[in-house]
BAKE-667885 format. One record per residue (C-alpha): residue number from 0; residue in three letters; x, y, z. Coordinates in Angstrom, 1 decimal, padded with zeros to 4 digits. Layout:
{NUM "ALA" {X Y Z}}
...
***
This chain:
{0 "UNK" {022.2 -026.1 -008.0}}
{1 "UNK" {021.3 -024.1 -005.0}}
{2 "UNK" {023.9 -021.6 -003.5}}
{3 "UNK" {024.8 -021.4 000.0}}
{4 "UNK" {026.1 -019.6 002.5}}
{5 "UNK" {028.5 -020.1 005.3}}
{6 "UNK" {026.4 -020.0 008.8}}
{7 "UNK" {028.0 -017.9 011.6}}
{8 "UNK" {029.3 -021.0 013.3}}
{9 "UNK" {030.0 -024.5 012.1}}
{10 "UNK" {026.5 -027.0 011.8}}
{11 "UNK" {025.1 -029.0 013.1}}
{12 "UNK" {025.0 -028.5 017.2}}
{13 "UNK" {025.8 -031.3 019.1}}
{14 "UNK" {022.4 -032.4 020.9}}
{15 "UNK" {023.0 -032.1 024.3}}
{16 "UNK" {024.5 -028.5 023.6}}
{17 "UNK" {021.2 -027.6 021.2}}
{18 "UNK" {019.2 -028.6 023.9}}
{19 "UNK" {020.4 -026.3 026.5}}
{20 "UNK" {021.5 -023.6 024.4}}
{21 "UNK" {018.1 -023.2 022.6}}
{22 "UNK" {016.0 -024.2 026.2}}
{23 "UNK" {018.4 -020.9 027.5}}
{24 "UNK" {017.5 -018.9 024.5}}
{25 "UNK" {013.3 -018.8 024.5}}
{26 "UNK" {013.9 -017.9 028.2}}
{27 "UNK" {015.5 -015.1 027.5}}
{28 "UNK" {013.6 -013.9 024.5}}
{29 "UNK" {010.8 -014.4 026.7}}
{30 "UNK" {012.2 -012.6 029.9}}
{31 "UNK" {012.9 -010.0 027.4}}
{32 "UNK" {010.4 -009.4 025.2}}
{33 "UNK" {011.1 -010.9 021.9}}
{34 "UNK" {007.2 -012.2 022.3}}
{35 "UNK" {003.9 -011.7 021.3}}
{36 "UNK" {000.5 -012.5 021.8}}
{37 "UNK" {-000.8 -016.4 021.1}}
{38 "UNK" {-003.6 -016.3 018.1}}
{39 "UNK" {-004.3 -020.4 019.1}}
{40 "UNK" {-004.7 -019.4 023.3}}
{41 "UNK" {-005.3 -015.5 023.0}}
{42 "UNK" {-005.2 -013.6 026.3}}
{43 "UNK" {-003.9 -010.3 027.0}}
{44 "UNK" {-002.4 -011.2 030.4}}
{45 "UNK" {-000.1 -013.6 028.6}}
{46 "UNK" {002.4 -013.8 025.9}}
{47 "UNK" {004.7 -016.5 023.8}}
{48 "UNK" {008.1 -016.1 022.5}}
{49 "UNK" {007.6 -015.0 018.7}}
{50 "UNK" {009.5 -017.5 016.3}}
{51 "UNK" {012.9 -016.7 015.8}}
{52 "UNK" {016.3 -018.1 015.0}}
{53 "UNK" {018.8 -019.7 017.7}}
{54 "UNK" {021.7 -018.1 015.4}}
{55 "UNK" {022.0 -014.8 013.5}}
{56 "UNK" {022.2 -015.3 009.8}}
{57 "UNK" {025.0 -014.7 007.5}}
{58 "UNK" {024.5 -011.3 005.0}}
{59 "UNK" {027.5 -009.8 002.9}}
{60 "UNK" {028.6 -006.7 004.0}}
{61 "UNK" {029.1 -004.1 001.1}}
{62 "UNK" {025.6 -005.2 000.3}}
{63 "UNK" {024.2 -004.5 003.9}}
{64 "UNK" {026.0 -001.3 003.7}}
{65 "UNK" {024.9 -000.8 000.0}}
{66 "UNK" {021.0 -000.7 001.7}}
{67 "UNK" {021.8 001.0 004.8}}
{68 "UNK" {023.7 003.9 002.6}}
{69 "UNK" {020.3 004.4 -000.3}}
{70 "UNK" {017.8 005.0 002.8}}
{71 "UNK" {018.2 008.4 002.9}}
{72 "UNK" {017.6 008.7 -000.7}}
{73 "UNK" {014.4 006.4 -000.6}}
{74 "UNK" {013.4 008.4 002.2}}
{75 "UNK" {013.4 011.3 -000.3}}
{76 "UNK" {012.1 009.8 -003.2}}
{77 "UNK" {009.0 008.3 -001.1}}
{78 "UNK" {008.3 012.1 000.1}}
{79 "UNK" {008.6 013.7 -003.4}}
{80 "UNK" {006.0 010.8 -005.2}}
{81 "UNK" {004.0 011.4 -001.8}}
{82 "UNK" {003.6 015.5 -002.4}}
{83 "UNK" {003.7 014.8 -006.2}}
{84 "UNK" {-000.8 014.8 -006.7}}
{85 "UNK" {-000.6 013.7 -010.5}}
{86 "UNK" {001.8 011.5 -010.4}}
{87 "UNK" {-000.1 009.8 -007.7}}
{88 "UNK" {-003.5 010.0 -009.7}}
{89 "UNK" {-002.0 009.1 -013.5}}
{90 "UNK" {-000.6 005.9 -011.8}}
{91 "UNK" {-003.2 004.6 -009.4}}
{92 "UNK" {-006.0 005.6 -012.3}}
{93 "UNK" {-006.8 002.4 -013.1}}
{94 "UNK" {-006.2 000.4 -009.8}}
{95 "UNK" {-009.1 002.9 -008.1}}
{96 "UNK" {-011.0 001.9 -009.9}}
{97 "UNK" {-011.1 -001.6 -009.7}}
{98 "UNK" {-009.3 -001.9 -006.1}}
{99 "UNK" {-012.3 -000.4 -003.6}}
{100 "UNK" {-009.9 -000.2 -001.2}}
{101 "UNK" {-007.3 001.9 -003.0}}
{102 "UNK" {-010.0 003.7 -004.6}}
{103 "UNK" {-011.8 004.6 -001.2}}
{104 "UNK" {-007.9 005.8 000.7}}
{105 "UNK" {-007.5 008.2 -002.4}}
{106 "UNK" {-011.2 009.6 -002.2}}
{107 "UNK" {-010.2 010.9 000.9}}
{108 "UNK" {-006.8 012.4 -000.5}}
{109 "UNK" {-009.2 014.3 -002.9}}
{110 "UNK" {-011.1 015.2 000.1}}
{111 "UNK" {-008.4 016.7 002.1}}
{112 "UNK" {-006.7 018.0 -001.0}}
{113 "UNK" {-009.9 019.8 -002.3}}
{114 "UNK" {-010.9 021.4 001.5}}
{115 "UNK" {-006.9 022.1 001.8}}
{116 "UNK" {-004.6 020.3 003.6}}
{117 "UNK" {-005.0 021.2 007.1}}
{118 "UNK" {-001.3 019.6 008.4}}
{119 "UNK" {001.3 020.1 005.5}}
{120 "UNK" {003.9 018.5 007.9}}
{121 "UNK" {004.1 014.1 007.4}}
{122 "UNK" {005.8 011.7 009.2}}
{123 "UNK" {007.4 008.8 007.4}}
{124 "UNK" {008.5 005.8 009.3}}
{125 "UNK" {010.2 003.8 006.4}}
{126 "UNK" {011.1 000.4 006.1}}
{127 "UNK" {013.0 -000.9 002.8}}
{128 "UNK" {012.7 -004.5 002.4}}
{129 "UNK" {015.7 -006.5 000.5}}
{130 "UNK" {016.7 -010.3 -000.6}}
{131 "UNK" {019.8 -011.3 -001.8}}
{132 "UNK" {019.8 -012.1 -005.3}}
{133 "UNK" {022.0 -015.1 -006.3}}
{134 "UNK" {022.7 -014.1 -010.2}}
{135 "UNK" {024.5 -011.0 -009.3}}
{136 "UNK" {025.0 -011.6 -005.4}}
{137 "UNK" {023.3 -008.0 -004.5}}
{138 "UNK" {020.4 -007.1 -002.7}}
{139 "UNK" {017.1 -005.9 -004.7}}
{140 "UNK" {013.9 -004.5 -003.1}}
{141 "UNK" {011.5 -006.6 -002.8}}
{142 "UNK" {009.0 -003.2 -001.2}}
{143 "UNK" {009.1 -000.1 001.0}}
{144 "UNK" {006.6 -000.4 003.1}}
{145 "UNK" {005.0 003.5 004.4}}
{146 "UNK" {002.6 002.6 006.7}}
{147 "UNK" {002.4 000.2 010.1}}
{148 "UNK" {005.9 -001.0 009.3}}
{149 "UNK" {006.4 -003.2 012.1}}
{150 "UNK" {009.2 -005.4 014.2}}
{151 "UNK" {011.6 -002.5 014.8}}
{152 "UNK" {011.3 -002.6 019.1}}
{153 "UNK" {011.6 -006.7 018.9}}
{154 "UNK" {013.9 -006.7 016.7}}
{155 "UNK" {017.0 -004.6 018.1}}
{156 "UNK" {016.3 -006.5 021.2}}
{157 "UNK" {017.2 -010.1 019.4}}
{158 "UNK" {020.5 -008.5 018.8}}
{159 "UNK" {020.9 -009.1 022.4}}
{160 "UNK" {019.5 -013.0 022.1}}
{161 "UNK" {022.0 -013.4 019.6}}
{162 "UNK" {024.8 -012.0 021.4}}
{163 "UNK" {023.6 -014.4 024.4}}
{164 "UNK" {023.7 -017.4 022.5}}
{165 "UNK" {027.3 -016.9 020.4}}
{166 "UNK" {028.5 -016.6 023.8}}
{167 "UNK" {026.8 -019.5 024.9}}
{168 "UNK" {028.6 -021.4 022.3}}
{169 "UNK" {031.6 -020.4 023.1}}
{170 "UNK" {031.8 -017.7 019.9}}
{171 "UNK" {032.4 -014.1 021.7}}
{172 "UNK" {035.3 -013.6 019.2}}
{173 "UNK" {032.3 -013.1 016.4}}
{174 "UNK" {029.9 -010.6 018.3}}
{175 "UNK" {032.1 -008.1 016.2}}
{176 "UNK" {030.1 -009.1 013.4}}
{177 "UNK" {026.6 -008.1 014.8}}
{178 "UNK" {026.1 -004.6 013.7}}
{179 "UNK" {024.6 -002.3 016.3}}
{180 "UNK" {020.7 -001.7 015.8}}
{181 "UNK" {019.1 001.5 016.8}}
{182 "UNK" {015.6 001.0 015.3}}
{183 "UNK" {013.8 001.1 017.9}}
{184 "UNK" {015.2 004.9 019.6}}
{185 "UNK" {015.4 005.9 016.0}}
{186 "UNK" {011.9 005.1 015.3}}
{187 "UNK" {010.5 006.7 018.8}}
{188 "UNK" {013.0 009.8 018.4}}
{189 "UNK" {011.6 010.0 015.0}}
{190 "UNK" {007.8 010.3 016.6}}
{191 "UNK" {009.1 012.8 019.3}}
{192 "UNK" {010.4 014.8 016.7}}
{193 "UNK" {006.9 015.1 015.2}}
{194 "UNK" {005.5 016.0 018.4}}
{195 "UNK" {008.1 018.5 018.9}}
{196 "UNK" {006.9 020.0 015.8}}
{197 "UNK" {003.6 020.4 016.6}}
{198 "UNK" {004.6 022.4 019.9}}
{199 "UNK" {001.8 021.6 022.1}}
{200 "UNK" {002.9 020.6 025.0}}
{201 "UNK" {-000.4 018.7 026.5}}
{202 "UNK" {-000.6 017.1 023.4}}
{203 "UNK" {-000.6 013.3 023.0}}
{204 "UNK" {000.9 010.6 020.5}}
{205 "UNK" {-001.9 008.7 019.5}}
{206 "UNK" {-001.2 004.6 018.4}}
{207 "UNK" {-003.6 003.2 016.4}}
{208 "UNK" {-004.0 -000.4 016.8}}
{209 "UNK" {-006.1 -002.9 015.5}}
{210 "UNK" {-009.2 -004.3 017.4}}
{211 "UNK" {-007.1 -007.1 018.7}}
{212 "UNK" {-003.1 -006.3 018.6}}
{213 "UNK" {-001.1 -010.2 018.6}}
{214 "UNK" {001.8 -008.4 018.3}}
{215 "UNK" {002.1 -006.3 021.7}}
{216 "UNK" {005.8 -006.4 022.7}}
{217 "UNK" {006.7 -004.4 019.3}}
{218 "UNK" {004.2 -001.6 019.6}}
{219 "UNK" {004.6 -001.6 023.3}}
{220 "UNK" {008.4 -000.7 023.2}}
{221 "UNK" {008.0 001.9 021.1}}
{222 "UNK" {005.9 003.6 024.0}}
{223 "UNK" {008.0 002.5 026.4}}
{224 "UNK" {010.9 004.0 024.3}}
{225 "UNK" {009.3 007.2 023.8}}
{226 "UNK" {008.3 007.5 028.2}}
{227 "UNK" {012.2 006.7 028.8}}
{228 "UNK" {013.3 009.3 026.2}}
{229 "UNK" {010.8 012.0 026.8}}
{230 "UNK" {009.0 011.8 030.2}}
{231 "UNK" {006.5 014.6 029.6}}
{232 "UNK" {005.1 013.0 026.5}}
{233 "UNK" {002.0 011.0 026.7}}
{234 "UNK" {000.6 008.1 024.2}}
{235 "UNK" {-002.5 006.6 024.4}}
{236 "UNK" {-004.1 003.4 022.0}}
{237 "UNK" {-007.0 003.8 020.1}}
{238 "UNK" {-008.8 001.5 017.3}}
{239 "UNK" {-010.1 002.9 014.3}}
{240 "UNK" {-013.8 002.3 015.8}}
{241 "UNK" {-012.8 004.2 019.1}}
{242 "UNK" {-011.3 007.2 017.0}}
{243 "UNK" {-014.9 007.3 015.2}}
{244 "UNK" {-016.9 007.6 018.1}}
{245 "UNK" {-014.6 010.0 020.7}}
{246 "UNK" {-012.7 011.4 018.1}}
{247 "UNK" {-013.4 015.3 017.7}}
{248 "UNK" {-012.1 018.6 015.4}}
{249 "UNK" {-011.7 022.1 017.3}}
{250 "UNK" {-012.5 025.3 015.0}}
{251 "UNK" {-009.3 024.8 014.5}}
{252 "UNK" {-009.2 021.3 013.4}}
{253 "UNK" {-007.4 020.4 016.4}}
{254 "UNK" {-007.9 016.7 016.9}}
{255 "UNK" {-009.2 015.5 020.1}}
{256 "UNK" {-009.7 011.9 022.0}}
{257 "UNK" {-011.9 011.8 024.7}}
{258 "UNK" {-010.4 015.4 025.5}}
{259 "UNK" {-006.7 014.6 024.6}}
{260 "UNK" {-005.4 016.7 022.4}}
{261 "UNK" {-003.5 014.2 019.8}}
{262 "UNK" {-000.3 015.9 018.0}}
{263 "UNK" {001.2 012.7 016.2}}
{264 "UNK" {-001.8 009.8 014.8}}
{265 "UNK" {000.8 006.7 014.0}}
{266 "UNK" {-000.6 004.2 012.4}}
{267 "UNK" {-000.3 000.7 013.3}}
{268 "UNK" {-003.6 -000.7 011.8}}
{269 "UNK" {-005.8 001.2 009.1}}
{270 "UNK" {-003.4 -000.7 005.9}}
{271 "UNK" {-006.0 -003.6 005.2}}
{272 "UNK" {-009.2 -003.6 004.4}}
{273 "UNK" {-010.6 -006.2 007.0}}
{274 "UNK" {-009.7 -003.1 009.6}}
{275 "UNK" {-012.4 -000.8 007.9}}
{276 "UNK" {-015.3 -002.8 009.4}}
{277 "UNK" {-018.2 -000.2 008.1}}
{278 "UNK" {-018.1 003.5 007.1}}
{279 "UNK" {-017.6 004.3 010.3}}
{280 "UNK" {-014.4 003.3 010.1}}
{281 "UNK" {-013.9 005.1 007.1}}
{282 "UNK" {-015.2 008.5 008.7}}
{283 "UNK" {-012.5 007.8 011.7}}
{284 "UNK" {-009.7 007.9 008.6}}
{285 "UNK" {-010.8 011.1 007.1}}
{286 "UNK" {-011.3 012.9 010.6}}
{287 "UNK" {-007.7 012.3 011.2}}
{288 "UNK" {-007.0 012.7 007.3}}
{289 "UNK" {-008.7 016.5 008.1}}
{290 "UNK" {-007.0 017.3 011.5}}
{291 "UNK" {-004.4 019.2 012.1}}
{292 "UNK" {-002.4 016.4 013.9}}
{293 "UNK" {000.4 015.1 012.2}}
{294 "UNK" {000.0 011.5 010.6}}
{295 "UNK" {002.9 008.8 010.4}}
{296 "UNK" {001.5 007.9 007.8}}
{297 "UNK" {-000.4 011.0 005.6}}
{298 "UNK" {-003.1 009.4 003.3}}
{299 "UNK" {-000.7 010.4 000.8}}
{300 "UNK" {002.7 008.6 001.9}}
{301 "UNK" {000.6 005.5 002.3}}
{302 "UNK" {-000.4 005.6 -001.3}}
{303 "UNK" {003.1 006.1 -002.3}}
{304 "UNK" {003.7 003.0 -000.6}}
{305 "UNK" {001.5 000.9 -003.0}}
{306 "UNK" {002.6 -001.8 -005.1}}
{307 "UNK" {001.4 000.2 -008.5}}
{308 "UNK" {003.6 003.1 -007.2}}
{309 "UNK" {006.7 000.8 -006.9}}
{310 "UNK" {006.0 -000.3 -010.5}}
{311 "UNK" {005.7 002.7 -011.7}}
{312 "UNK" {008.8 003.9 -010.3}}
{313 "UNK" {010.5 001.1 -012.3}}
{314 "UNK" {009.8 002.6 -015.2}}
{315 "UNK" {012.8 004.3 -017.5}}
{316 "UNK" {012.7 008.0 -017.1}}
{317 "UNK" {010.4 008.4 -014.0}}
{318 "UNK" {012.9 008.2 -011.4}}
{319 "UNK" {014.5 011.2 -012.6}}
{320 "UNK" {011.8 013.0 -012.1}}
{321 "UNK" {012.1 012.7 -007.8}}
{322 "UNK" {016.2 012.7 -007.8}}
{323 "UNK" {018.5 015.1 -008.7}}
{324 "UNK" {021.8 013.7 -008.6}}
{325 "UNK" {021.9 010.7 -011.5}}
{326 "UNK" {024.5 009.3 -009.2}}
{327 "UNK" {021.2 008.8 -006.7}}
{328 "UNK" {019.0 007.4 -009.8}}
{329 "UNK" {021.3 004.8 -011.0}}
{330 "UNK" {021.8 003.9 -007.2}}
{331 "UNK" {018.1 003.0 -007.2}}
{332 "UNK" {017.7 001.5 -010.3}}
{333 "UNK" {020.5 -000.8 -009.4}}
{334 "UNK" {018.2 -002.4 -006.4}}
{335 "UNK" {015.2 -003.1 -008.3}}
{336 "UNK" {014.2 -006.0 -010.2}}
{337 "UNK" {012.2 -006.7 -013.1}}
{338 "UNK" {008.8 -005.0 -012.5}}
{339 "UNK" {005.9 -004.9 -014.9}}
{340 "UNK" {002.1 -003.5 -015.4}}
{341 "UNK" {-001.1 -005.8 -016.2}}
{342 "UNK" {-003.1 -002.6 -017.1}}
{343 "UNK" {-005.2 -003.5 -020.2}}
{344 "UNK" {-003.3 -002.9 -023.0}}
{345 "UNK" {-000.5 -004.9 -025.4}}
{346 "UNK" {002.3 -004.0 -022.7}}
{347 "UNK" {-000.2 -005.9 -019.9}}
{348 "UNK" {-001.1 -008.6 -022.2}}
{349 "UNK" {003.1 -009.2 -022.9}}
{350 "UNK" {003.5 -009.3 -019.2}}
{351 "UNK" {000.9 -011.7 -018.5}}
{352 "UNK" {001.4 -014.0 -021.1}}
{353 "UNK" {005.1 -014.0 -019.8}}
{354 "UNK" {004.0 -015.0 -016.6}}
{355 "UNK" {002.0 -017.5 -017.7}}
{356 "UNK" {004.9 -019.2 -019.7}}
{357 "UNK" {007.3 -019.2 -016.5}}
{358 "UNK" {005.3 -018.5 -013.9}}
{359 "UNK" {007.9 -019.9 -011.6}}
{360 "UNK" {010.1 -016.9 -012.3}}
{361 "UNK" {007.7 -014.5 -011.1}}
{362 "UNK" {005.4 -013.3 -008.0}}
{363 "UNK" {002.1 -011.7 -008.8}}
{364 "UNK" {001.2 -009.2 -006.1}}
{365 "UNK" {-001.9 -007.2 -005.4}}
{366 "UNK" {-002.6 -003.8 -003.7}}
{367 "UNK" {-002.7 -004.8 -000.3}}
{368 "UNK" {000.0 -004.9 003.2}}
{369 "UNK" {000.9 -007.3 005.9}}
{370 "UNK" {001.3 -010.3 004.1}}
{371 "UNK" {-000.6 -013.3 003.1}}
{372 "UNK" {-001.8 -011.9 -000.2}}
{373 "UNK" {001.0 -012.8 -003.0}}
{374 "UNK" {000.5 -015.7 -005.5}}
{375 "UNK" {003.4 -017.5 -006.3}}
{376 "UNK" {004.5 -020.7 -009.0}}
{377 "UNK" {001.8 -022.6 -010.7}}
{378 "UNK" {-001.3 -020.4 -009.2}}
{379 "UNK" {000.0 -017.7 -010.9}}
{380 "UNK" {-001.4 -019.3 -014.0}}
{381 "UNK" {-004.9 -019.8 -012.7}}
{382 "UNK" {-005.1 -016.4 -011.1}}
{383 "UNK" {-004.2 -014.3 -014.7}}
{384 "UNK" {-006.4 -016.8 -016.6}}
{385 "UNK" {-009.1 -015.6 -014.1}}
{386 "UNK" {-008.8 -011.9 -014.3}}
{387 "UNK" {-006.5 -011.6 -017.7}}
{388 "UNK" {-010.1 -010.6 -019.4}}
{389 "UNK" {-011.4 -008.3 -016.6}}
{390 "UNK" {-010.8 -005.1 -015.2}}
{391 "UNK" {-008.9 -006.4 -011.7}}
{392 "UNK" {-006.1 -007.3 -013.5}}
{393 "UNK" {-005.3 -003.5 -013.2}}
{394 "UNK" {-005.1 -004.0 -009.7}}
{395 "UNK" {-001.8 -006.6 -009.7}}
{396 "UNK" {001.7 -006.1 -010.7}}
{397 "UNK" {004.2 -008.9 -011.9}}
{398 "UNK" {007.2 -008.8 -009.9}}
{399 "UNK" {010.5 -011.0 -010.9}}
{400 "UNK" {011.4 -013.5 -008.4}}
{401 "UNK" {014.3 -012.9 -006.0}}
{402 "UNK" {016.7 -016.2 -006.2}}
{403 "UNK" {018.4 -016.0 -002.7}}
{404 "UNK" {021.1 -017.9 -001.4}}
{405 "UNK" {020.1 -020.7 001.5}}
{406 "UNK" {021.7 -021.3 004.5}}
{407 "UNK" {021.7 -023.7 007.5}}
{408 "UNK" {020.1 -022.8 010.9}}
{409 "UNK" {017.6 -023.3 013.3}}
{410 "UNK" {014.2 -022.0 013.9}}
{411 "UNK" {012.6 -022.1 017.8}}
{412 "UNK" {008.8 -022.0 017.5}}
{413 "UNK" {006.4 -022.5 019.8}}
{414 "UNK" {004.5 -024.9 018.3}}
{415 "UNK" {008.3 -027.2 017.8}}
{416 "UNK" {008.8 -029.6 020.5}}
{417 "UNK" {012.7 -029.4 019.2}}
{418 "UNK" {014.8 -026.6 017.1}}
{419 "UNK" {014.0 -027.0 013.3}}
{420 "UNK" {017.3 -027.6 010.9}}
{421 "UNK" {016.8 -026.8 007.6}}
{422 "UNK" {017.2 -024.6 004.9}}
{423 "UNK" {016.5 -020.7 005.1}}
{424 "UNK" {016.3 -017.5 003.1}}
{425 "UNK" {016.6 -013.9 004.6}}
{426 "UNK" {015.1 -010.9 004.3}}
{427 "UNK" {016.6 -007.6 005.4}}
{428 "UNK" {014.9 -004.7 006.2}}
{429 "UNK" {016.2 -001.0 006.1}}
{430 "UNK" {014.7 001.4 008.6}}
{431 "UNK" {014.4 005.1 007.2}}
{432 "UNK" {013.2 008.5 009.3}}
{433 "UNK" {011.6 011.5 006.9}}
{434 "UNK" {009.5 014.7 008.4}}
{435 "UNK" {008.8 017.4 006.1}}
{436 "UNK" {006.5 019.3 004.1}}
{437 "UNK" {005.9 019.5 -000.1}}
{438 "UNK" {008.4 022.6 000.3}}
{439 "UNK" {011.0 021.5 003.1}}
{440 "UNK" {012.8 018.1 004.1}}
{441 "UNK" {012.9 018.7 008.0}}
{442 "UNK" {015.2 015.3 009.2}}
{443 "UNK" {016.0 013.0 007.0}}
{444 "UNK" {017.9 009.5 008.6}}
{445 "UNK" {018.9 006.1 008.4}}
{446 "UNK" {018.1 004.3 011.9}}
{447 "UNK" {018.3 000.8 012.1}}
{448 "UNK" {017.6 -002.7 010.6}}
{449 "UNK" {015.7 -005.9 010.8}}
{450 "UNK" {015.9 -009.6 009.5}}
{451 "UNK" {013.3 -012.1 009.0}}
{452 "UNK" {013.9 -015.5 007.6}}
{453 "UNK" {011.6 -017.9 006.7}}
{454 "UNK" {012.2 -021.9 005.4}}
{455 "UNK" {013.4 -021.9 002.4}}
{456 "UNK" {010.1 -023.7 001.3}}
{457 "UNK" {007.9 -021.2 001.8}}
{458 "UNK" {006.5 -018.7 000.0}}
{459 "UNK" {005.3 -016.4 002.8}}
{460 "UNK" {007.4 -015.5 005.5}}
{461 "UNK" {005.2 -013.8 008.0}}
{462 "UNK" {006.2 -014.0 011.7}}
{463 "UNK" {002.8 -014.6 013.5}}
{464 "UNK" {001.6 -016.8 010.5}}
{465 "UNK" {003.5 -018.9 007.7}}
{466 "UNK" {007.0 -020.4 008.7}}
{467 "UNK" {008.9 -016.7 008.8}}
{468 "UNK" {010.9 -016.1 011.8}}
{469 "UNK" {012.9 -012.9 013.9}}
{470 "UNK" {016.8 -013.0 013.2}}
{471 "UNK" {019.9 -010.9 012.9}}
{472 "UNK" {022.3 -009.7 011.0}}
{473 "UNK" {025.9 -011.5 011.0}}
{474 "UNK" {028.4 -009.4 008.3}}
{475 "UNK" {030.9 -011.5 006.5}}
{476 "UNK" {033.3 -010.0 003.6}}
{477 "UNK" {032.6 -011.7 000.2}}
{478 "UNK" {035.9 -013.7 000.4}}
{479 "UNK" {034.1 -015.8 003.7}}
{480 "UNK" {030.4 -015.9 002.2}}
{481 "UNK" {030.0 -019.0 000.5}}
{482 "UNK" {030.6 -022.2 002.1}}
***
């Protein structure tokens, strides 16, 4: 029997007050900037609300405060497996060599490591990603994402929406509940810290984007952010083809664009292979992999963000080889779930043929970000007959499926001609800050959150594809959780 939770105000809306209510709420999200580019009616002089949800959604508080309170050690642990070159090889040996794209980002880590790492200094804009798991009510990870972690600027602006529309419906006594979200200054301050670091005064922040960027209003307020909190900095917007061709190293491996000199490369594109259209591409990567300019992410931090990596670190005994304090280890084994290898080998084979006797209970994931790429329930079965007698199986990890509690609410799309009412599941994300070198841990922070929520249905909850959405966070004590 599914469990739910209480929403933040008694369901269903009357109508005529829906009507109004959610017509009031896309205006403002629109007016501003809770949007993004259309990929039906592309144009860059126009933009769309992005899906979100007329109501924030319920989340328990000592568990929100549980994943806000581990960031900073995440933040650590991520930097330690990043500067950590053998523990990186021993556990993406196999994936290399069957996962091209894996194999070809740490070719260029042996690259850089073998010429000698020109920048020691990484940025790590962090995001932890959480569900609520029903057994034990508590969140677990479900990633931590190192690399183009996204939604942070439209995000802490739909705190505002939210706010709009409890007060709209006549709730203002519950805007307490809305905990304040600094993701977006925390994530841009993060950036200026960087460029700070690099003490070059001219210097630029380069974004890189993809070829065509659908989601505009997040990256855009970052910049915006940045111009409001440091004047004198500039940022400029490259693609990965752009960097190739006006991209340039000084005798000092100074990295140049057309003539800008670039102090902080932060990566919002480069994490999928479909962004690497040739090796020119490829040679854009390790230029910037070679310069002295600091990266958000290094090639390193972003394998530390690979699925094989979080297996790995699921592993008994390997987490106290990052953390000191045991207090810290059994802190982080306490958010994880069930993770297992599909190397070749009788531990792979037990895991497969696991998943292939419940494959409900499970999600198979592959080495690769932003969504789109899991298999889930009864495909399962066909994918690890496929590969179970071939080398790519090294490239997947089993994960154990998160069971969390639904709850009543409504979605505004734009492709709805009215609210949807149904069923949802939320996802909370954990924004983390980390700048440092193998030696030193320069600023180490927690800095905000994010929520997306998706229909309960669905397997994938992207926001510009599948039936994910934008939402907020709404704390309730455990006594008021469940309805």
């Amino acid at each position: 029997m599914a469990t739910y939770m209480k929403p933040c105000v008694p369901l269903p809306i009357d109508a005529k007050v829906l009507e109004d209510v959610s017509e009031k709420a896309k205006d403002w999200a629109l007016m501003h900037g809770v949007a993004m580019r259309s990929k039906q009616n592309f144009s860059k002089d126009s933009v769309t609300f992005a899906p979100f949800l007329l109501l924030p959604s319920t989340f328990p508080r000592p568990e929100f405060e549980r994943a806000v309170n581990i960031q900073t050690v995440l933040n650590t642990l991520v930097h330690r497996v990043a500067h950590d070159f053998e523990f990186l090889r021993s556990s993406l040996s196999n994936t290399i060599k069957v996962d091209d794209f894996t194999g070809r980002l740490f070719s260029i880590y042996e690259k850089v490591l073998e010429e000698g790492i020109t920048q020691g200094i990484s940025l790590g804009l962090l995001r932890s990603d959480y569900f609520i798991d029903v057994p034990q009510f508590a969140v677990k990870q479900v990633e931590i994402n190192t690399v183009a972690t996204s939604l942070a600027g439209v995000s802490t602006v739909l705190v505002d929406c939210h706010r709009f529309t409890l007060t709209e419906l006549g709730h203002r006594d519950k805007l307490k509940n809305l905990p304040e979200n600094g993701a977006l200054a925390g994530l841009s301050n993060g950036m200026l810290k960087a460029w700070e670091i690099y003490d070059r005064p001219t210097a630029a922040i380069l974004f890189l984007v993809e070829d065509v960027t659908f989601n505009i209003c997040d990256q855009r307020f970052h910049e915006f952010e940045i111009q409001k909190l440091n004047p004198d900095v500039r940022t400029i917007r490259k693609t990965l083809t752009e960097v190739a061709f006006q991209g340039t190293l000084d005798s000092e491996k100074r990295l140049f664009i057309d003539g800008v000199e670039i102090a902080l490369v932060y990566f919002r594109s480069g994490y999928s292979p479909d962004q690497y259209h040739t090796n020119t591409e490829w040679n854009a990567r390790l230029l910037m992999e070679r310069s002295r300019a600091i990266k958000c992410p290094s090639i390193y931090y972003h394998l530390a963000g690979t699925k094989k990596i979080q297996q790995e670190l699921a592993r008994p005994g390997v987490l106290e080889k990052f953390l000191d304090d045991p207090a810290d280890v059994c802190a982080v084994r306490r958010i994880f779930t069930g993770l297992y290898s599909l190397d070749q080998g009788e531990a792979g084979d037990k895991s497969i043929e696991m998943a292939i006797e419940n494959p409900r209970k499970y999600v198979l994931k592959p080495q690769r970000e932003g969504g789109g790429n899991n298999v889930y329930d009864e495909e399962i079965k066909d994918q690890l007959e496929k590969i179970r007698n071939t080398p790519e199986r090294d490239a997947w990890i089993l994960m154990e499926k998160i069971q969390p509690p639904l709850q009543k609410n409504y979605m505004i799309r734009p492709a709805l001609s009215e609210p949807l009412y149904t069923d949802f599941v939320s996802e909370l994300g954990i924004y983390g800050v980390i700048i440092g070198d193998a030696e030193t841990i320069i600023e180490n922070k927690y800095v905000g959150h994010m929520l997306r929520t998706k229909v309960s249905s669905a397997n994938e909850g992207g926001v510009a594809a599948g039936w994910g959405a934008l939402d907020s966070v709404y704390l309730v004590d455990p006594c008021e959780l469940l309805e």
